[in-house]
KOLMI-743711 format. One record per residue (C-alpha): residue in one letter; x, y, z. Coordinates in steps of 0.5 Angstrom, whole numbers, plus 500, padded with zeros to 3 digits. Each point is the difference from the previous one (the first is absolute). Layout:
BEGIN
AXYZ;...
This chain:
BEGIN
X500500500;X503508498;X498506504;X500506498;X502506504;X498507497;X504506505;X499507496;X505504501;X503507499;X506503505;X500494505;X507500502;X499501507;X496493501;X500496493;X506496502;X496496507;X494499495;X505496495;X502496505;X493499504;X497497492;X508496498;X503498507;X495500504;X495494497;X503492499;X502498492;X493495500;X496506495;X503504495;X500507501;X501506496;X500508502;X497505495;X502506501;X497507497;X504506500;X498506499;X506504499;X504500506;X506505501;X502497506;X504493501;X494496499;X502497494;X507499501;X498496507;X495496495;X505498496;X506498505;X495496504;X498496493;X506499498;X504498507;X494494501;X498500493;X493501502;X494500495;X498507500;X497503494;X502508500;X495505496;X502506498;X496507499;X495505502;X493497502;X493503502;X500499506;X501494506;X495496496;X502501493;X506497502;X498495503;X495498494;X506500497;X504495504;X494495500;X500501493;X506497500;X500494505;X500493498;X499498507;X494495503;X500504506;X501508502;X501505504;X501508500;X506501506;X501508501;X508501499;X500502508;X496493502;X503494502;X497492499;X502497507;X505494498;X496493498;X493505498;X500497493;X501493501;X494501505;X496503495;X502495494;X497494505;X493504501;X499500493;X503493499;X494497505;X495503497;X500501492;X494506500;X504504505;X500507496;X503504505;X504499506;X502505506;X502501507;X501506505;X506505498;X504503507;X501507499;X507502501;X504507501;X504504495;X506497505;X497493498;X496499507;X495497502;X493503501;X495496500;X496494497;X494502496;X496494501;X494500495;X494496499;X498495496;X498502493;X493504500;X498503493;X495505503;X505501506;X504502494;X496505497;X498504507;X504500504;X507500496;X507497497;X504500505;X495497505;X499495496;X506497496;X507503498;X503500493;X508499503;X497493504;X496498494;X501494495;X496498493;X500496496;X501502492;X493498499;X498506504;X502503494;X495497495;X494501506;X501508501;X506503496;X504505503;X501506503;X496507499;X505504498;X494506501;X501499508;X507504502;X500497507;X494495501;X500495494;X503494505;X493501504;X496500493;X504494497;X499495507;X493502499;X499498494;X505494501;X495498507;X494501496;X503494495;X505496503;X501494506;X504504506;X503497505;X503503507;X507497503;X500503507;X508501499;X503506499;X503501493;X503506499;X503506504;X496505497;X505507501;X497507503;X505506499;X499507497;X500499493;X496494500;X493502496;X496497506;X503505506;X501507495;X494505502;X499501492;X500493497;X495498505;X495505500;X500498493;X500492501;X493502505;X496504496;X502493494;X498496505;X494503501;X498500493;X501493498;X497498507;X493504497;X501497494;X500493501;X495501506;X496501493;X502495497;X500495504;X493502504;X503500506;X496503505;X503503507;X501497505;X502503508;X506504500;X501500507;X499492501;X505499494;X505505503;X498497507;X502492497;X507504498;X501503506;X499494504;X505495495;X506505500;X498499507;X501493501;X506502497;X503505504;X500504493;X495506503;X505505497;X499500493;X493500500;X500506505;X505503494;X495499494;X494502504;X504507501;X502500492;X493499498;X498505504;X505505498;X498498493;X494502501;X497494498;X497497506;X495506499;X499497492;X499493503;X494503506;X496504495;X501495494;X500493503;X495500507;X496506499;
């Protein structure tokens, strides 16, 4: 069996090398592996890393050069050019903990209808720390579509089969932050989805990471907002208790002894302001 690793990249340097090593060095030699990556044009040390990492461990790493739309373009562009039975999008600042893959390849071995197989990401610092566990739930479509991405699923934790590919396409390049939340929708309505309760990545936060700039994640809510309304339109799916949905979150982090991150996205939605869209447009 291959497995395809898509990583967009552009001026990756600080981190690119850990994330090489997490794909080639940290997984058993029972699969084949290979690593697209999708540059965007980097001007920093990024290219040269990639190709002394290739070159020192003859790693199979495809390199793609040139200008491309947007983080999803890119990635379009790196599935376009896979050949593998199983993928996966790793951010170049995240890790796969060692043996992920091998794990994973053994779910979709015991059950041949599997079509997407995924785990909990730790969230690390931009020094490599440890945060916290996001321990998501069971798969849940209408959960998904109402209360949001990262609750639910979380693309650098997720592995597909290439059939996924013939069941929803790709991703929508018209959303510029959110298409992940889009396509796991689309991927949920059609697909088998399977839950491993392991932690699979190390999922970084740091400055420049899209999720933790102030801009970039105004925009990414007001995107999510608007295809959570759309699929709750098209699904007919009708809403259910905010409070009892968030109280069942609440209280499974808990469990967990995970309270902090639900208490920092209450606060995101807030300042957001989409808590307010969420209590006129879904309860009222």
């Amino acid at each position: 069996m291959k497995v395809s690793i898509i990583t967009p990249s552009l001026n990756s340097g600080k981190y690119i090398e850990n994330n090489l090593k997490s794909v080639h060095l940290g997984q058993k030699d029972d699969f084949t592996v290979e690593q697209i990556i999708i540059d965007g044009g980097s001007t920093d040390q990024t290219i040269n890393i990639i190709n002394n990492f290739k070159n020192k461990y003859d790693a199979n790493i495809k390199l793609i050069q040139g200008k491309d739309k947007s983080m999803y373009d890119a990635i379009n562009k790196g599935l376009k050019a896979m050949d593998g039975d199983i993928w996966a999008c790793l951010n170049t600042d995240d890790l796969y903990y060692p043996g992920i893959i091998n794990l994973v390849i053994k779910e979709f071995n015991q059950d041949p209808e599997l079509d997407v197989v995924y785990g909990y990401p730790d969230m690390i610092n931009e020094n490599g720390e440890f945060i916290h566990t996001l321990y998501l739930p069971k798969f849940d479509l209408e959960f998904l579509v109402l209360r949001g991405y990262c609750l639910t699923i979380l693309q650098p934790a997720s592995f597909l089969h290439k059939r996924v590919l013939d069941k929803v396409g790709y991703f929508d390049i018209a959303y510029k932050y959110a298409s992940d939340y889009d396509y796991f929708i689309r991927v949920g309505s059609k697909c088998k989805m399977e839950l491993v309760r392991r932690s699979f990545t190390q999922f970084r936060e740091h400055p420049a990471a899209i999720t933790c700039n102030e801009k970039t994640r105004s925009v990414q809510t007001e995107e999510t907002i608007s295809i959570s309304k759309k699929y709750m339109d098209e699904f007919k799916i009708k809403q259910r208790s905010l409070l009892l949905d968030n109280l069942k979150l609440y209280l499974r982090q808990v469990r967990f002894k995970n309270i902090r991150y639900m208490l920092e996205r209450t606060s995101e939605l807030t300042r957001a302001g989409s808590w307010r869209w969420f209590l006129k447009e879904r309860i009222m």
